[in-house]
Structure formats: C-alpha cells, structure tokens
C-alpha positions as CSV (number, residue, x, y, z in Angstrom):
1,X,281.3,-60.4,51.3
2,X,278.0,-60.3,49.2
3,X,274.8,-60.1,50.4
4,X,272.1,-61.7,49.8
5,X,269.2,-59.9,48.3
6,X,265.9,-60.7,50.3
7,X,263.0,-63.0,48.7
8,X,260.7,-59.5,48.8
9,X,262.5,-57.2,46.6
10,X,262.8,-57.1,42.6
11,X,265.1,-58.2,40.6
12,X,268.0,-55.7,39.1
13,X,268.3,-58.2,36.2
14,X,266.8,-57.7,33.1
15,X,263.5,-59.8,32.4
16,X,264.2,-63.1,30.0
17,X,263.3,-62.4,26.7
18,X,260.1,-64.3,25.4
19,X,260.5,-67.2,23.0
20,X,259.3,-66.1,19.5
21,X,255.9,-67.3,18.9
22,X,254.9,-70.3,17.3
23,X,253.8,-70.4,13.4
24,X,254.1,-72.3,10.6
25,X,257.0,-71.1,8.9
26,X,259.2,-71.6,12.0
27,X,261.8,-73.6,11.5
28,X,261.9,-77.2,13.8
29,X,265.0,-79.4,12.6
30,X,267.1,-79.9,9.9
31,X,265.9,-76.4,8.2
32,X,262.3,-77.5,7.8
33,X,259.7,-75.2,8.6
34,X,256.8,-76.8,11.3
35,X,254.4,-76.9,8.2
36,X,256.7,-79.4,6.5
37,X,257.2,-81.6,9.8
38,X,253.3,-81.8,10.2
39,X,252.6,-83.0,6.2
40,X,255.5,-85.4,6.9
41,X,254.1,-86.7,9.6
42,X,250.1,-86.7,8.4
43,X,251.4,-88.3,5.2
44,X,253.1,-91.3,7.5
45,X,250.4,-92.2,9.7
46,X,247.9,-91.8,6.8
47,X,250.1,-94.5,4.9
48,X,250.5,-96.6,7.5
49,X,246.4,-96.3,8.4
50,X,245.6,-97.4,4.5
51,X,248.1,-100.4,5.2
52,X,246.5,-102.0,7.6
53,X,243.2,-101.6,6.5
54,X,244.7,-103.1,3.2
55,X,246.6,-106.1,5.7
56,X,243.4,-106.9,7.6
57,X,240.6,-106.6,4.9
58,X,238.5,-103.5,7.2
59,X,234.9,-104.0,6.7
60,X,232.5,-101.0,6.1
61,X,229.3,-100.8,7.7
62,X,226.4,-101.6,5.4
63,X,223.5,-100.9,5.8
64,X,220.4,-103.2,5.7
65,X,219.5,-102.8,1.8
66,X,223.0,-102.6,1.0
67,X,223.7,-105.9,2.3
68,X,219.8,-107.8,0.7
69,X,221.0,-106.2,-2.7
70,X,224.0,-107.7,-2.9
71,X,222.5,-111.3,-1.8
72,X,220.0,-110.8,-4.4
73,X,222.9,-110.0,-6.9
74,X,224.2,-113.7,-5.5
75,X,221.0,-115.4,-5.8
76,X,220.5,-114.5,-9.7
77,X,223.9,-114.9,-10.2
78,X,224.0,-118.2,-9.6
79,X,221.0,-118.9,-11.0
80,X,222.1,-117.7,-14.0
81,X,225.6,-120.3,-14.4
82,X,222.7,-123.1,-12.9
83,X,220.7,-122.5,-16.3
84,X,224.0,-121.9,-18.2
85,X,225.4,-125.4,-17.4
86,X,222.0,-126.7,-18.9
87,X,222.2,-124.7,-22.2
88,X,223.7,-127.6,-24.6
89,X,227.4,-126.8,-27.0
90,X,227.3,-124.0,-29.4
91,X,227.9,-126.5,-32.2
92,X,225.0,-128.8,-31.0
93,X,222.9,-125.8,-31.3
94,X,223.7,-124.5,-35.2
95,X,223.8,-128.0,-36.5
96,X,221.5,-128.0,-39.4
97,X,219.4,-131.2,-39.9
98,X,220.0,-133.8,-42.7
99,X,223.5,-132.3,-43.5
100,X,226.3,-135.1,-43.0
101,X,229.0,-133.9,-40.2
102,X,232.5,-133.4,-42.0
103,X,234.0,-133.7,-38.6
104,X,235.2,-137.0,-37.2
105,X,232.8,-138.5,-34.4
106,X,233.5,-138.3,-30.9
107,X,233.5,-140.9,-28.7
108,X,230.3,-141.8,-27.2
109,X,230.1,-140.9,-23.4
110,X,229.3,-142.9,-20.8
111,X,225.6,-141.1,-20.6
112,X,225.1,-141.5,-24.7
113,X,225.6,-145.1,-24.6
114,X,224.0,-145.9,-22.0
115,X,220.9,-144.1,-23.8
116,X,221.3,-146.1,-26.5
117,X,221.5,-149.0,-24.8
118,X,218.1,-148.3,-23.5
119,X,216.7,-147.3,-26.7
120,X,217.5,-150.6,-28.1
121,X,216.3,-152.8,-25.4
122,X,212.8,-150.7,-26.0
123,X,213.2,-151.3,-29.5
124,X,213.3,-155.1,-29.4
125,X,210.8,-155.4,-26.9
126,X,208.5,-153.4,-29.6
127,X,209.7,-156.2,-32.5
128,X,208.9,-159.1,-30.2
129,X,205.4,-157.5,-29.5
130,X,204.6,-157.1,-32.8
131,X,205.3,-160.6,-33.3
C-alpha cells in the first residue's frame, strides 16, 4: 500500500529543468536558427504588402502644394500641345519663296478649296465692279 503524500509537504523529486532561453541562434524547425525564420517571414509579408499596393494603385497623401503644382504642370502642358496643333508642317515653314516645288502636289483639302472658292467669288465681284 502507498501512501499518499499530503498537499502540504515538498516534493522529494527533483525540480524540472528550465527551458534554455530564447535567442536568436536557437534553432526553430528544419535546422534554422529563429533569426532565419523572422527574415523569412518579414521578407513574405513585406512582398506581399508591395503587391497589393502595386494591385490596388495605393495613393500617397499629398499635400496641398504638391497637388496645385502638379495641376499647374497640367494646365501648361496642355497649353503647350493647344499652341503646337496651331504651329503649321515643318516643310510649310522652310519653303523658300519663288523656288518651284520638285515635289508632286497634294490634293487640295476640303478647307483649301473651299478658300479658294471664296477667293474667286471675291475676285469676280472685284472685275464686275470695275466694270
């Protein structure tokens, strides 16, 4: 028959033995130390982070002259291809009077002939007043 030791009194075993402590060069799984296991994981979340901000086009706060800059940027911009679209060909511009074109001639537009339609009607109308 055994007896049972009361609640009150000490143990006769010995005391567990502590867990080492721990550091960074204990090892977690798979022989790789904890410092490996945290850069693993760090490195994963920070990919998948720079995904999604990627994925769903993350705005950065701007602040107030950030943001009129950049609309004044806009604003000459366009102004800029608005004048540009007026600005005639290169070749119209470096044609030299009174020297004959070698080049065949384009067909006349639908703007150029109707310019010159008006140009003779004022022409005639001069003739028959000067008659």
């Amino acid at each position: 028959m055994s007896r049972q030791r009361p609640p009150w009194m000490p143990s006769t075993a010995p005391p567990k033995p502590k867990p080492p402590p721990l550091t960074k060069e204990t090892v977690v799984f798979w022989d790789m130390r904890l410092w490996h296991v945290v850069g693993i994981f760090s490195l994963f979340v920070l990919s998948i982070i720079i995904t999604l901000c990627c994925v769903f086009n993350c705005r950065v706060p701007r602040t107030r002259k950030e943001i009129e800059a950049r609309y004044l940027q806009r604003k000459a911009a366009k102004m800029y291809t608005d004048k540009l679209e007026t600005v005639p060909p290169l070749n119209e511009l470096t044609e030299i009077p009174g020297e004959e074109k070698k080049k065949k001639k384009k067909k006349d537009s639908v703007d150029t002939v109707a310019i010159k339609v008006e140009e003779d009607e004022k022409n005639e109308a001069r003739k028959k007043g000067e008659k």
